[in-house]
C-alpha positions in Angstrom: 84.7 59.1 102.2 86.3 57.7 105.3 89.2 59.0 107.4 90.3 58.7 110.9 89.0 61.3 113.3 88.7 62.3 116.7 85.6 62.7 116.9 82.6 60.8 114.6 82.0 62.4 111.2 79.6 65.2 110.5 77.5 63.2 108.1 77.8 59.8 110.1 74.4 60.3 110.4 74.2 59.6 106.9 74.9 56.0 107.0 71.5 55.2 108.9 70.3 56.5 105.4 72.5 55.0 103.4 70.2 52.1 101.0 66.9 54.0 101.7 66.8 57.4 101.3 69.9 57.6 98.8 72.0 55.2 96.7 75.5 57.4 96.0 78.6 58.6 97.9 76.7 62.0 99.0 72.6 62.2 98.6 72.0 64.8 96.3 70.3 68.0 98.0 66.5 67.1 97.5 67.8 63.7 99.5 69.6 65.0 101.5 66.2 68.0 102.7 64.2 64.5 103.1 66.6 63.6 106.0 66.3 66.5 107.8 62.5 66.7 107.3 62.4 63.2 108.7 65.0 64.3 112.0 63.7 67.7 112.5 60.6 68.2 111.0 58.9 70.3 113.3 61.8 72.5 114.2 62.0 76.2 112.5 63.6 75.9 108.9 63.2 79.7 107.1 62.1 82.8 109.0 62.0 86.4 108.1 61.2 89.7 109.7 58.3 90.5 106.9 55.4 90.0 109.1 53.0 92.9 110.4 55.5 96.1 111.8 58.6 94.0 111.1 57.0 90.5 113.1 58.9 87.4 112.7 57.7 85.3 110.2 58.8 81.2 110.4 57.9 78.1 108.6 59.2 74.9 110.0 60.9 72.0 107.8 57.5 70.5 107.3 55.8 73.4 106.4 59.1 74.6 103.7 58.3 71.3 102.7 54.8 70.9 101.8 55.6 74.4 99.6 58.5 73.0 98.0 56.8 69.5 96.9 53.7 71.4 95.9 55.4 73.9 94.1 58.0 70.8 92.3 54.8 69.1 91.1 53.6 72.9 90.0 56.9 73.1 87.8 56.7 69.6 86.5 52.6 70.2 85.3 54.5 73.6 83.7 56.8 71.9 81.3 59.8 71.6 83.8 61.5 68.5 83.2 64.9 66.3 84.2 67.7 69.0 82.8 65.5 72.4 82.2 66.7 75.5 83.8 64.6 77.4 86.4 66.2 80.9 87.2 65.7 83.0 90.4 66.3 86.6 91.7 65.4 88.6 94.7 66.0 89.6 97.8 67.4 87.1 100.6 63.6 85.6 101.3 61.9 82.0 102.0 60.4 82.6 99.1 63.8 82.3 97.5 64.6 79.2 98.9 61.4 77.6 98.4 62.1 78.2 94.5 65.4 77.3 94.4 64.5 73.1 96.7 61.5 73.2 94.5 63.2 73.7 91.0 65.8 70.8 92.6 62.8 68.5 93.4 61.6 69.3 89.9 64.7 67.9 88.4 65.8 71.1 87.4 68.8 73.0 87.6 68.6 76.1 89.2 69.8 79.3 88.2 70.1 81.9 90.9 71.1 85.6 89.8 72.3 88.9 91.5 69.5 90.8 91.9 71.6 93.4 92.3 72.5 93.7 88.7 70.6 96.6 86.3 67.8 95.1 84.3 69.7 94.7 80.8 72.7 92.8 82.6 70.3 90.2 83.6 68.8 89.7 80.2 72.0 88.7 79.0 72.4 86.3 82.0 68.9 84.6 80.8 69.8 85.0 77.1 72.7 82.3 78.5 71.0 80.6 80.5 67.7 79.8 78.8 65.6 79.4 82.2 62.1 78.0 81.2 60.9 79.9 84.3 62.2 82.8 85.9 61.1 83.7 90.0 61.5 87.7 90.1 61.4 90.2 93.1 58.6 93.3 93.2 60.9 95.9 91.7 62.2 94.1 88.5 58.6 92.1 88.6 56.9 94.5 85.6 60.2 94.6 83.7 60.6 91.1 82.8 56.8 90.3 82.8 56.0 92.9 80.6 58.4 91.9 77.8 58.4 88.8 75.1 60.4 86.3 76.7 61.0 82.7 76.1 60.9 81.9 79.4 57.6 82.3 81.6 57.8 85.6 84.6 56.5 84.7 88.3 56.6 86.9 91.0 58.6 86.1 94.7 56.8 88.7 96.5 53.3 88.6 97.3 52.5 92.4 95.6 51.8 90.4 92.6 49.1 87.9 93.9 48.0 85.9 90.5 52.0 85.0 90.4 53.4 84.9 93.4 55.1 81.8 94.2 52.9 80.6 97.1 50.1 81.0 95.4 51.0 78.3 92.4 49.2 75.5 93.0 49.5 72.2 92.1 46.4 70.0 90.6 45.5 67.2 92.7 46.5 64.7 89.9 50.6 66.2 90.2 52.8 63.8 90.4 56.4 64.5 90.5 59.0 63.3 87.8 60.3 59.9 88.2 63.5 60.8 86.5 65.1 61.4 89.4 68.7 63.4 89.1 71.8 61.7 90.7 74.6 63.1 92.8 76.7 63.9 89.3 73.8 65.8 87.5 74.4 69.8 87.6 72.4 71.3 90.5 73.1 75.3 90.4 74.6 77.3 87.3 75.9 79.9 89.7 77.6 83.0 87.6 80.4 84.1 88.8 80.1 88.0 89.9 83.7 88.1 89.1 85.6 91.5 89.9 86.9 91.4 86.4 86.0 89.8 82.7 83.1 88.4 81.1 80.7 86.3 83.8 80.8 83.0 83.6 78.3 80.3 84.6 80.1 77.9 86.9 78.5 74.4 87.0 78.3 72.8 90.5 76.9 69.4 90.8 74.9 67.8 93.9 77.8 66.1 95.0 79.9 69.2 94.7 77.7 71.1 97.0 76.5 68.2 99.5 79.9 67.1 99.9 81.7 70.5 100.5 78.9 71.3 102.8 79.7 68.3 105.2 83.7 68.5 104.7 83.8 71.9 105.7 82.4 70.6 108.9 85.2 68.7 110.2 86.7 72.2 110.6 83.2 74.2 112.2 80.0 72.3 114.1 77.1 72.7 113.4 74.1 71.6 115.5 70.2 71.6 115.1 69.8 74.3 117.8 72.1 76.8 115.6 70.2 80.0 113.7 72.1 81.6 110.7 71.8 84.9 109.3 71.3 85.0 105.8 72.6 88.6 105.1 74.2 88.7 102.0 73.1 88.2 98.9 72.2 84.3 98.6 72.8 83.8 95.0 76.2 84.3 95.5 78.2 80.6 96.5 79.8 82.0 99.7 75.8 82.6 101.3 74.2 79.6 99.3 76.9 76.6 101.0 77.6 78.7 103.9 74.6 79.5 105.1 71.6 78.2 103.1 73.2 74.7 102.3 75.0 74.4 105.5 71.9 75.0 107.4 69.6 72.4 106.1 72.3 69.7 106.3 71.4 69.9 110.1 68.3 71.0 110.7 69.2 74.4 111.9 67.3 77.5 111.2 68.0 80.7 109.0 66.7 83.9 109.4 66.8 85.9 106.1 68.3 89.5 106.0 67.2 91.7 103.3 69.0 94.5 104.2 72.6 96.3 105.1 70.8 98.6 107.2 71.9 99.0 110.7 69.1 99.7 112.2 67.1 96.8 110.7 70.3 94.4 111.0 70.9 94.9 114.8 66.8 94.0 115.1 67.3 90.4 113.3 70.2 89.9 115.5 69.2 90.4 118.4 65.7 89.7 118.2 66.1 86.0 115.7 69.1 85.2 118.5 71.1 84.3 115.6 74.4 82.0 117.0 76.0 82.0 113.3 77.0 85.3 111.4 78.4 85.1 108.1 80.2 88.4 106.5 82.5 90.0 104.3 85.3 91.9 105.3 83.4 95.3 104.7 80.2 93.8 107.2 83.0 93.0 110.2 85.2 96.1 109.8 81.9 98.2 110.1 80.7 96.5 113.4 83.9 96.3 115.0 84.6 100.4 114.6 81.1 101.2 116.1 82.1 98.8 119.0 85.2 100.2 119.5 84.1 103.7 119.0 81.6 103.2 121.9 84.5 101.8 123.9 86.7 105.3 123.0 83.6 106.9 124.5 84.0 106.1 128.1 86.9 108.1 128.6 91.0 107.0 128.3 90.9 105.0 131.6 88.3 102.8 130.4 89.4 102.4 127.3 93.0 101.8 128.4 91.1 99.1 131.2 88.9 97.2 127.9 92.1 97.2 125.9 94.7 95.2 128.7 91.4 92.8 129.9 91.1 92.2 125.8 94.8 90.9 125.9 94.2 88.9 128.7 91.0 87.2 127.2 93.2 86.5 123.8 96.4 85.0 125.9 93.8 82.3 128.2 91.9 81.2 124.9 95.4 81.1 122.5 97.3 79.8 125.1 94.9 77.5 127.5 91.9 77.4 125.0 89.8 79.2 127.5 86.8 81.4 126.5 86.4 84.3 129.4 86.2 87.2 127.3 82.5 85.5 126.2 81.2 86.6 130.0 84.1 89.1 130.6 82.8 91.4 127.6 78.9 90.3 128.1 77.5 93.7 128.0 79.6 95.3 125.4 78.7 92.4 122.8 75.0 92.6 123.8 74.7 96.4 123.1 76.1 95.4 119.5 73.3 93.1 119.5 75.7 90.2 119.0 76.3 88.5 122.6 73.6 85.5 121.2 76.7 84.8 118.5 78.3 81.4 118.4 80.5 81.4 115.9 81.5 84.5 113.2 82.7 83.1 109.9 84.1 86.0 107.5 85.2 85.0 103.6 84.6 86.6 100.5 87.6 88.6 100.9 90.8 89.2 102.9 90.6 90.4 106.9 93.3 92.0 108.4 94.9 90.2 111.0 94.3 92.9 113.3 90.2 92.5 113.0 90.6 89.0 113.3 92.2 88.9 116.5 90.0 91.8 118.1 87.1 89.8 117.8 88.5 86.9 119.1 89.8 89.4 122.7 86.3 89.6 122.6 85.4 86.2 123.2 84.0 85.7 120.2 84.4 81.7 118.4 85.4 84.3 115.2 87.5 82.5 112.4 88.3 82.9 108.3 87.6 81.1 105.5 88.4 80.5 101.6 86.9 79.5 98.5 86.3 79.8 94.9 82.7 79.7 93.2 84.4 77.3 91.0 85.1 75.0 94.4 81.4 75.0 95.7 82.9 77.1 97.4 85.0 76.0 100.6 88.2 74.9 100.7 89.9 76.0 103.6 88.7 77.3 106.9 89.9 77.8 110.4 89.4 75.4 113.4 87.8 77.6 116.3 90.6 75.3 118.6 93.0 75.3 116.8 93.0 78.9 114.8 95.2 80.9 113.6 94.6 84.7 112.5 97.5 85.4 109.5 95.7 82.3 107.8 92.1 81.8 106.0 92.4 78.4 107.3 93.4 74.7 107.3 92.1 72.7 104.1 90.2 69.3 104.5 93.4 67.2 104.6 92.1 63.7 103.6 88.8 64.7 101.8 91.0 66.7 99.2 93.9 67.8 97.9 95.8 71.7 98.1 99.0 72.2 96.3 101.1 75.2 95.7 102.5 75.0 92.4 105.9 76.3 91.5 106.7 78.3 94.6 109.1 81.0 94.4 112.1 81.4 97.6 109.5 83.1 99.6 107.7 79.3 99.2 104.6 81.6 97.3 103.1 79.8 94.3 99.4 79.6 92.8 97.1 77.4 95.0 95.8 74.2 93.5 92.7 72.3 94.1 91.1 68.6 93.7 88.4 67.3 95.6 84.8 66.2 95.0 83.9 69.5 95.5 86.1 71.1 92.3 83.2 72.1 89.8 82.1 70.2 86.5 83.2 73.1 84.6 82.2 76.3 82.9 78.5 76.0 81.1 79.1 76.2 77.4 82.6 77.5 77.8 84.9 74.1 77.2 87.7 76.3 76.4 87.6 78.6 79.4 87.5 75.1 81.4 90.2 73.4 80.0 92.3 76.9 80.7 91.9 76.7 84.9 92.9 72.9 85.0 96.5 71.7 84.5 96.9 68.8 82.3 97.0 66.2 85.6 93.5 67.5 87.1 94.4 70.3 89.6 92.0 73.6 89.4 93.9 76.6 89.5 92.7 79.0 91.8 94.8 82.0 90.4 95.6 82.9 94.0 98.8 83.2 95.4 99.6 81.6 99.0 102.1 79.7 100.9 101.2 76.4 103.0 102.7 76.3 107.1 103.5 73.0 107.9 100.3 72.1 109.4 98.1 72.7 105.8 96.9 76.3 106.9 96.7 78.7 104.0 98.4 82.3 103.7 97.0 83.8 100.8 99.4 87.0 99.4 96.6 87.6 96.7 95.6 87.4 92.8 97.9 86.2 90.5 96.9 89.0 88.1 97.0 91.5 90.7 100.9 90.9 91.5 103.0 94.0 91.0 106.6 93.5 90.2 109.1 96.1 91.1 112.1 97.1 88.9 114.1 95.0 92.2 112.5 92.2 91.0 110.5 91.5 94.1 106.7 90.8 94.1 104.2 92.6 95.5 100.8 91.6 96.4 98.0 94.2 96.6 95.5 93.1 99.0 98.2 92.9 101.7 98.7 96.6 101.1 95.1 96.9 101.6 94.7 95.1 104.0 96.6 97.0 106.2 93.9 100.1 105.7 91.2 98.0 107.0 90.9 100.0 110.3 91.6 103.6 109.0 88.4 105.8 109.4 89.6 108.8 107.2 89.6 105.9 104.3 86.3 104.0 103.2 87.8 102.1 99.8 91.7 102.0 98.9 92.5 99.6 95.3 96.3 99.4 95.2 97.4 99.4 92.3 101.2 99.4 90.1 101.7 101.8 87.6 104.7 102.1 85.2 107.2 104.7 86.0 109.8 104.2 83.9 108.8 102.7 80.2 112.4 101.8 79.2 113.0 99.8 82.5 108.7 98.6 82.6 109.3 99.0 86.4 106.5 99.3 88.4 105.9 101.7 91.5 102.9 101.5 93.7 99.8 103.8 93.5 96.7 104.0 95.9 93.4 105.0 94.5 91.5 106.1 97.6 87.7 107.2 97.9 87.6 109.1 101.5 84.9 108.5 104.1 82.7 110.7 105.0 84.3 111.1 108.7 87.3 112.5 107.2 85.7 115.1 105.9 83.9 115.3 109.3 87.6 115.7 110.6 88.1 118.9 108.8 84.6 120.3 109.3 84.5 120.2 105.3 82.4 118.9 102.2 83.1 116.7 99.8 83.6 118.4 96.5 84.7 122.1 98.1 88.4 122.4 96.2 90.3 123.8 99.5 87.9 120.8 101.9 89.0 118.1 99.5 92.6 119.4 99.3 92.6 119.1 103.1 91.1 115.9 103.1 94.0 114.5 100.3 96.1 115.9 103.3 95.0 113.4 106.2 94.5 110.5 104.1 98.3 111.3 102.8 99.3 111.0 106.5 97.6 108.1 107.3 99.1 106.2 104.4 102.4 107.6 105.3 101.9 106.2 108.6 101.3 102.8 107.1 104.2 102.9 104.8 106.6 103.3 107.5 105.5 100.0 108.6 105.5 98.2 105.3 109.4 96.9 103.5 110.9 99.6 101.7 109.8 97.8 97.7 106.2 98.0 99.4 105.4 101.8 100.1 103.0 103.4 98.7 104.6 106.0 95.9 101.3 107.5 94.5 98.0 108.5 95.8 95.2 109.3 93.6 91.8 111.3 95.4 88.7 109.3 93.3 85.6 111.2 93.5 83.3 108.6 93.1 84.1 104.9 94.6 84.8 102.2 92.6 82.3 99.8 91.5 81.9 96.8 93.4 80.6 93.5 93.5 77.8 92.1 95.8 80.8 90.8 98.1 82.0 94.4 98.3 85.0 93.6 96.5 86.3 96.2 93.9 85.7 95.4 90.1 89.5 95.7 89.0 90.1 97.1 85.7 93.2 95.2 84.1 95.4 97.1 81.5 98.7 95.1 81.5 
């Protein structure tokens, strides 16, 4: 667990512990909450905006504490013992968190699920995972407590008094069970919300998430006096390390988002003073075209003014490491509610280059990062001095191991993993596991990428997304994509191949495009008028031919297909992608 470094590890701290407060490698996460209690007890732990006309609401790490503990001796009264699983669902809340420490304390294994799943989809997640207890939000509440389960219904929210969560007490005679878990034992079932296939649950281990949780900080710091927002969806791994995990490894606080909503999200920003935002792609494109659309506003001068100052912010902090576009670019990033920001981490998905360096004119600390459920999730991330924007990042070079396996004469193979952080495998599925490791231990990602010489990461994409073309050359869809990120007149673009000729199986590339809503602002039309939407095909045709006279000639678009309806998507905002190869 040691390496040489610059500067003192992020868990050095932990040594001071080391004997006392845990006996392994890594404490496992209930340990590792006892530490911070004991640092930074009274500092603020969870807050959310649920108070009285949208107050703040905060309990500090004592206070998340005294809930947790009483609700851990609550479970283990209730038939929760060493091993059992505990399932939860909801919103982004404390309440969410309390459940998911508590169930840990417990000696439980947690189970947290997308509450944005329909009702039937999660009965077959609890058919598989055989919860003994299930934490629910107000609008599925009724659902699953008014059905024969095998498991027992409590309530998250507060609408349902006799079973809300806060208000399960413990009797004074609760003790809680001496068979402690260890740093190996499974800690979350997290199912994967998988854009494709059947779900499965990936088993992550204490040690999986503590010690991905402090490796990932050799690349980002994180101090006590740092406040993340919790926006999306915490069940999924990206939000639960990222933000939840990461959060109380250093006493920091988190302010929980429950919404998308602009209006709502610009309050918690600006009013919770939140120095660490954590998105997807989708979440960063949409904020950076309402800045810049603000900055179009002021006329061509000023615009043309913004744009040279942002190239002269990028070439001081590239080039001399110097932040001026922070103060330069003060007002513009407070009306967006985000001039409090620190640091802007996206993942989940690929950025376009283009994004990524716009924020950064800005003076924003704004970098990528990459991960797999299946690797707890972080693997790779970006130094904020030392970053680079066509990459998701460096990996932890010394705390694990990245490969690229069998690389083709462009040097692109699949990315390979090992590291304390790799998972313990799939639950129940011994088959599935044995498929993503090779025979000498590496996990296969089933990404595509190419390693610089300095361990940074270019991804190219999915391994079962790659379209071959009858030249022979591969072709990798999200790049495609990618390059769409800023066009208005488009709001979702899948690239896909189809076949074109069946004798030769050669592939040719198709777009399947849902148009915004602004393009058919553009045209003063309405979305379903034949002649509107025939106009509409018209300008997203152009825009794509613009793009393709950018892109290698084996990497144009050939086909456009107008959708409707959008795709379906996952709680990242990724497409679900329908394979029939």
């Amino acid at each position: 667990m040691s390496k040489k470094n610059a500067k003192p590890l992020p868990w050095g701290f932990l040594d001071a512990y080391r004997g006392t407060k845990f006996n392994g490698e890594w404490p496992t996460l209930p340990e590792m909450f006892e530490i911070t209690v004991e640092r930074y007890g009274k500092r603020a732990c969870f807050t959310d905006f649920e108070g009285p006309g949208g107050s703040k609401n905060t309990l500090t790490y004592d206070e998340a504490y005294q809930k947790i503990i009483n609700l851990a001796k609550w479970m283990n009264e209730n038939g929760v013992k060493k091993g059992c699983h505990v399932a939860v669902s909801g919103k982004n809340s404390p309440e969410w968190a309390i459940v998911y420490l508590a169930a840990l304390f417990a000696g439980a294994t947690i189970t947290p699920l997308d509450y944005g799943l329909h009702e039937s989809e999660l009965d077959n997640l609890l058919n598989t995972a055989e919860p003994v207890l299930f934490f629910v939000d107000s609008e599925k509440y009724e659902y699953f407590a008014g059905k024969k389960n095998k498991y027992k219904v409590y309530s998250l929210s507060p609408k349902f008094a006799e079973t809300y969560v806060y208000n399960l007490v413990a009797s004074d005679k609760a003790v809680l069970n001496e068979d402690k878990v260890t740093e190996d034992d499974v800690a979350a079932i997290l199912f994967t919300s998988g854009t494709t296939g059947t779900p499965k649950g990936v088993m992550l281990t204490h040690k999986n998430l503590v010690s991905d949780c402090y490796i990932a900080q050799n690349h980002m710091d994180i101090f006590h006096t740092d406040v993340f927002y919790a926006l999306l969806p915490i069940h999924h791994a990206y939000t639960m390390l990222a933000v939840f995990i990461e959060t109380i490894s250093q006493g920091a606080e988190v302010v929980f988002g429950k919404t998308m909503a602009v209006s709502k999200m610009l309050k918690e920003l600006r009013e919770g003073k939140i120095t660490m935002l954590l998105g997807v792609p989708l979440l960063f494109n949409k904020l950076l075209e309402g800045i810049m659309k603000g900055i179009r506003a002021k006329g061509i001068l000023v615009y043309g003014l913004i744009r040279f100052l942002m190239g002269i912010s990028y070439f001081m902090k590239k080039v001399f490491k110097v932040n001026v576009g922070k103060k330069m670019f003060k007002a513009i990033l407070d009306k967006a509610s985000i001039g409090s920001l620190r640091v802007a981490i996206c993942g989940g998905g690929p950025l376009a280059s283009s994004v990524f360096k716009k924020y950064q004119e800005f003076g924003l600390d704004f970098v990528q990062g990459y991960g797999l459920t299946e690797t707890s999730p972080i693997i790779a991330l970006n130094p904020i001095e030392h970053f680079k924007i066509e990459s998701v990042g460096a990996f932890f070079e010394g705390y694990m191991d990245m490969r690229i396996a069998d690389p083709d004469e462009d040097e692109v193979g699949e990315v390979q993993v090992k590291g304390p952080m790799v998972m313990k495998g799939y639950y129940n599925m011994p088959e599935e596991t044995a498929k993503v490791f090779t025979e000498d231990g590496w996990f296969k990602t089933g990404d595509l990428g190419r390693m610089d010489s300095e361990g940074y990461l270019i991804l190219c994409g999915r391994a079962k997304n790659m379209i071959v073309t009858e030249g022979g050359k591969n072709v990798y869809p999200e790049e495609i994509e990618n390059a769409f990120q800023l066009v208005n007149e488009i709001e979702q673009i899948t690239v896909t191949g189809f076949i074109e000729d069946k004798a030769k199986k050669s592939e040719k590339i198709e777009a399947l495009i849902y148009p915004s809503d602004y393009a058919y602002q553009k045209v003063s039309g309405t979305r379903g008028n034949a002649t509107d939407d025939a106009k509409v095909k018209e300008l997203v045709a152009n825009e794509v031919e613009k793009i393709n006279k950018k892109q290698a000639s084996y990497a144009k678009i050939a086909k456009i297909t107008i959708l409707e309806k959008p795709l379906e998507m996952t709680t990242t905002k990724k497409v679900k992608r329908v394979y029939n190869k």
